[in-house]
C-alpha positions in Angstrom: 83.0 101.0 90.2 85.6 101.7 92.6 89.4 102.4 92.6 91.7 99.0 92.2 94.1 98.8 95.0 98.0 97.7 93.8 98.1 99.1 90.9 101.4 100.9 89.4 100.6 103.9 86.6 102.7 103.7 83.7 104.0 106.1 81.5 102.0 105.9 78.3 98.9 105.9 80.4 98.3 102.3 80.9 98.2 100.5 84.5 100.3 97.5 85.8 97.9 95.8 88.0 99.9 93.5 90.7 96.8 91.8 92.7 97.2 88.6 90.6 100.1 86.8 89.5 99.0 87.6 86.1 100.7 91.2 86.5 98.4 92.5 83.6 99.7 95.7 81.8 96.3 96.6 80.9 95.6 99.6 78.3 93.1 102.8 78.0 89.8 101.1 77.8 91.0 97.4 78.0 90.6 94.9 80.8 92.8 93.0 82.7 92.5 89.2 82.0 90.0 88.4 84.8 87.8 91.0 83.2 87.2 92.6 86.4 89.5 95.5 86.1 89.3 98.4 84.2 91.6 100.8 82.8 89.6 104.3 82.2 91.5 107.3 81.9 95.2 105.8 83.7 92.8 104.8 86.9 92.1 100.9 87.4 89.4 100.4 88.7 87.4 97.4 90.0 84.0 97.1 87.7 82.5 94.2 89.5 82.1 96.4 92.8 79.7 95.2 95.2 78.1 92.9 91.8 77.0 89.3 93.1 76.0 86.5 90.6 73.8 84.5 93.1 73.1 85.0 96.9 72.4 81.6 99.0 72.3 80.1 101.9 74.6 76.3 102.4 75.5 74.3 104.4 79.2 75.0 105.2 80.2 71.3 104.2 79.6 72.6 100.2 82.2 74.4 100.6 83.7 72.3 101.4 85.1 73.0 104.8 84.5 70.1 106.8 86.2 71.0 109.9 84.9 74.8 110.2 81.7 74.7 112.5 80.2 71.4 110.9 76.4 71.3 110.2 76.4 75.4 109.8 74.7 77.4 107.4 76.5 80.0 105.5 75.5 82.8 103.5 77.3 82.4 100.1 77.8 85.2 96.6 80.2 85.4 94.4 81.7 87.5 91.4 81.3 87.5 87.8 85.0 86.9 87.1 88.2 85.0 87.8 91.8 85.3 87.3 92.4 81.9 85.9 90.9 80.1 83.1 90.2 76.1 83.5 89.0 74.0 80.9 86.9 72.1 83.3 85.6 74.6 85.4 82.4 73.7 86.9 81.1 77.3 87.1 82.0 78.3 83.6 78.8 80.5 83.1 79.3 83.0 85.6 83.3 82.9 86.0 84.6 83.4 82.2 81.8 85.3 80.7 79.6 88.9 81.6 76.6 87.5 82.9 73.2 89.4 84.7 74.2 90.4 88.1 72.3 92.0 91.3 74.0 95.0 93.4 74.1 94.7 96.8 76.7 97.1 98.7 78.8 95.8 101.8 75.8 97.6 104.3 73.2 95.5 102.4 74.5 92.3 103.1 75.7 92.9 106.3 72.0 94.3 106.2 71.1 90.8 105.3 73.1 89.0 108.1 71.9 90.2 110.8 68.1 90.3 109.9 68.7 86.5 109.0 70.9 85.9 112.1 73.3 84.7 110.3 77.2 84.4 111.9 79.5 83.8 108.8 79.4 84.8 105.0 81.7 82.7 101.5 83.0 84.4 98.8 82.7 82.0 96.5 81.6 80.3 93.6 84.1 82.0 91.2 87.0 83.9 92.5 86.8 86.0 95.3 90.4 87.7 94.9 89.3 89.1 91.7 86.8 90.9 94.0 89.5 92.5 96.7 88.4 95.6 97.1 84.6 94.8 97.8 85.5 92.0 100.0 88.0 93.9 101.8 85.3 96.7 102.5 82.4 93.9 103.8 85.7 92.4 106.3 86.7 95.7 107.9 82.2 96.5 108.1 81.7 93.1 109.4 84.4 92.3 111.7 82.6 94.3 114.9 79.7 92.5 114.1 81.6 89.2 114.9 80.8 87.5 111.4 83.7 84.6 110.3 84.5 85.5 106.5 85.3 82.4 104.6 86.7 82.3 101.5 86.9 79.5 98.2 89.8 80.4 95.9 91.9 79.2 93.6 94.9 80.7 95.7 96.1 82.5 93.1 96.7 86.1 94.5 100.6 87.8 95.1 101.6 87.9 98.4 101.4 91.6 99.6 97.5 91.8 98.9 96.8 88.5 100.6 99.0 89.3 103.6 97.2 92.4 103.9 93.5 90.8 103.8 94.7 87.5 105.7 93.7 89.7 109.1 90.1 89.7 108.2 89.3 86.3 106.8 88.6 83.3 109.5 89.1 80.3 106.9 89.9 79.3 103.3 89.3 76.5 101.2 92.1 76.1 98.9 91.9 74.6 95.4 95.0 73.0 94.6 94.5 71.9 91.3 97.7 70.1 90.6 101.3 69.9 91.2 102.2 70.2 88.0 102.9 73.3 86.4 102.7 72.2 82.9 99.3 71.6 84.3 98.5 75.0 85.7 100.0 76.3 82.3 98.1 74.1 79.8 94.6 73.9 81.7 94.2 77.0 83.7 96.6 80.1 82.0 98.3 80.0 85.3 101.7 78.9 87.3 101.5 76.5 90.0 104.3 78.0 92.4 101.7 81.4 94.0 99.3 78.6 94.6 101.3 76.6 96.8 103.0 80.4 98.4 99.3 81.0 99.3 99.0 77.8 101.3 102.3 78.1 103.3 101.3 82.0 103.6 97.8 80.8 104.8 98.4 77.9 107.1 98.5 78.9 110.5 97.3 82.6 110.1 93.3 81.1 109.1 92.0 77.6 109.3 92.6 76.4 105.9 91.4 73.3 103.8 92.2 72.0 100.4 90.6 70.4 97.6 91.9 69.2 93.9 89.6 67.9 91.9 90.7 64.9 89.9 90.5 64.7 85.9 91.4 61.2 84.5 94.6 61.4 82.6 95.5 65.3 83.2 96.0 65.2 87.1 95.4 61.9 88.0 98.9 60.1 88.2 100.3 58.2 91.3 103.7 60.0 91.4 102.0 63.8 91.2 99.2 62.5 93.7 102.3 61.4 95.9 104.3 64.8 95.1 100.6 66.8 96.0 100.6 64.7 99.3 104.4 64.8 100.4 103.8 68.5 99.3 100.7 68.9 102.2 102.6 66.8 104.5 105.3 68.8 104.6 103.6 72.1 105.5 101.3 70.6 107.6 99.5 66.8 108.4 96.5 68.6 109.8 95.2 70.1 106.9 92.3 68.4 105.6 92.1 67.7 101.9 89.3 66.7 99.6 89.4 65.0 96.1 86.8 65.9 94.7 85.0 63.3 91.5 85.5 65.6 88.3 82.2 65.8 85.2 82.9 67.1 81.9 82.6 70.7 82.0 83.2 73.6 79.5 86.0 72.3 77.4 87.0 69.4 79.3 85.5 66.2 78.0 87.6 63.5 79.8 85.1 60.8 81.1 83.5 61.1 84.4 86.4 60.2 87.5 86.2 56.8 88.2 86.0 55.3 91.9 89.2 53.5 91.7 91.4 56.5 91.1 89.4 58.6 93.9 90.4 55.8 96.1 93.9 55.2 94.7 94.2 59.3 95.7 93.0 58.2 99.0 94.9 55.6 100.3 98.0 57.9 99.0 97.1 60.5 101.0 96.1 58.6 103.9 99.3 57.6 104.3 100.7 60.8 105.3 98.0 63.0 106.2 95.3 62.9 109.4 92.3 64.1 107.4 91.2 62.7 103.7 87.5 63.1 102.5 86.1 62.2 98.8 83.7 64.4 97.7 81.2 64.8 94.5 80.1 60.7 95.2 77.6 59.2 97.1 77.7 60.1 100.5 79.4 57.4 102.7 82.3 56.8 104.6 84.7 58.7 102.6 82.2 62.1 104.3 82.8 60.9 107.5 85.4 62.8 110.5 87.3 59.8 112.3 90.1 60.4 114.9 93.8 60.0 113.1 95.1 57.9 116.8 91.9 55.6 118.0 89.4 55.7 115.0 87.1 56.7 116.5 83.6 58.1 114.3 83.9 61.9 115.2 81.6 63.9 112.6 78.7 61.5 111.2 77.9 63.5 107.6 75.2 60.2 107.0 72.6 60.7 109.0 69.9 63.1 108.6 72.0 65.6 110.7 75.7 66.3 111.3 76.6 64.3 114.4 79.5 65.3 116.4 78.4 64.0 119.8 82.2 62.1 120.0 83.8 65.8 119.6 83.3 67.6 122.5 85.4 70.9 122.8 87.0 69.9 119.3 88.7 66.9 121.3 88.4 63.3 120.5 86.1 61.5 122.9 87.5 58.2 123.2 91.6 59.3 123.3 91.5 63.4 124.2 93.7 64.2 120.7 92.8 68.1 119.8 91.5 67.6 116.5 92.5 70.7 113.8 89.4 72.8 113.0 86.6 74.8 114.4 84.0 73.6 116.5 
């Protein structure tokens, strides 16, 4: 365990922890509600210290970041919590209940890194804000060491903490699960406005991607898709964002996404934004990079190897336009 950082001590001896919107007053011996932060004695600390679920190696595009060094590999762990709670979350298992974990301390897997050779590290898989403090300790150890820290979170984080990790993280991927917050309320336990201050925080400091994941009759509706869109639009075109095909998890049983409402999402969003993908289908078109201006095929995600032959210094081939990402 370790210390929590922002934290406020309260008079009867409990804590006030202010990393999350959730702002949990958290007691002698009780937990906040990502289950990650312990009150012992007046001192919150951080019990999932330097605890991983799973360590593996993906490609970058499972992320997904498809405009972040396309046809990397990355070196992904996550923790055993998470500050919101979804009905349909997809990692369930390891994000709202205490499950086995391996220690491996912020020298270990930079350890790891470079024996591997490896240039870039996700937090991932539940939420990596609910583990600041160790990711803020593996950023500040890796940084000289030139490895790119990406994170994939729910955004849901106040704004003091994330301005002060912002300087150590090289991209994001987003999930913005709805513009609703009736939505955030009912489904997740959360609000939908320190999402969308995340994203305007984010944009322009890291590269940054998003991705909402779309539930038939919950999230699914033309006019939020178009308020989500205007919404992206308006902070910026560039962004890429992925809708992503939602299965029943947990205790969502909706039925499976159909294509027609991926696509209706689509052609919404194409509209108004330069980059759209669809993800969790078969891999096709909807995978592929094409230049907003000419059209032209850019990042090939078909064939048996990431092709970006028609991207050359991250510029279109055909017209020159500077295409948003990192290549």
């Amino acid at each position: 365990m370790k210390e929590a950082l922002y934290y406020n001590k309260l008079p009867d001896n409990s804590v006030q922890c202010r990393l999350c919107p959730n702002n949990c007053r958290i007691r002698i011996d009780c937990t906040g509600s990502c289950h990650s932060r312990k009150n012992l004695n007046g001192i919150l600390y951080a019990t999932n210290y330097a605890k991983t679920t799973s360590l593996s190696l993906d490609p970058i595009e499972k992320k997904p970041l498809y405009h972040y060094y396309p046809g990397s590999m990355i070196l992904s762990l996550g923790a055993n919590s998470c500050n919101l709670h979804c009905s349909f979350c997809q990692n369930y298992e390891i994000s709202q209940s205490e499950c086995h974990t391996h220690d491996i301390s912020p020298e270990e897997l930079l350890e790891t890194l470079l024996k591997q050779d490896l240039h870039q590290v996700a937090f991932t898989y539940t939420e990596p804000f609910t583990w600041y403090e160790y990711m803020l300790d593996c950023a500040k150890l890796f940084k000289p060491h030139k490895i790119r820290i990406v994170l994939v979170t729910n955004g849901y984080i106040n704004q003091e903490p994330l301005r002060d990790l912002l300087p150590y993280i090289d991209a994001m991927n987003i999930d913005l699960k709805s513009f609703r917050d009736e939505f955030y309320k009912n489904a997740c336990q959360g609000k939908l406005q320190p999402v969308l201050d995340t994203i305007c925080t984010v944009n322009g400091f890291c590269h940054i991607e998003l991705t909402t994941l779309i539930i038939p009759g919950l999230n699914d509706g033309a006019d939020e898709l178009t308020n989500l869109v205007d919404f992206v639009a308006e902070v910026n075109k560039a962004i890429p964002l992925h809708f992503s095909r939602y299965y029943p998890r947990w205790k969502c049983a909706e039925p499976i996404t159909p294509m027609e409402t991926l696509q209706k999402a689509y052609s919404i969003a194409k509209a108004k934004l330069e980059y759209v993908y669809l993800g969790n289908i078969q891999p096709g078109d909807y995978y592929n990079t094409y230049c907003p201006d000419c059209s032209t095929l850019l990042i090939d995600r078909c064939s048996s190897h990431i092709q970006t032959d028609n991207l050359p210094e991250g510029k279109c081939l055909k017209c020159g336009k500077v295409i948003y990402g990192r290549f």
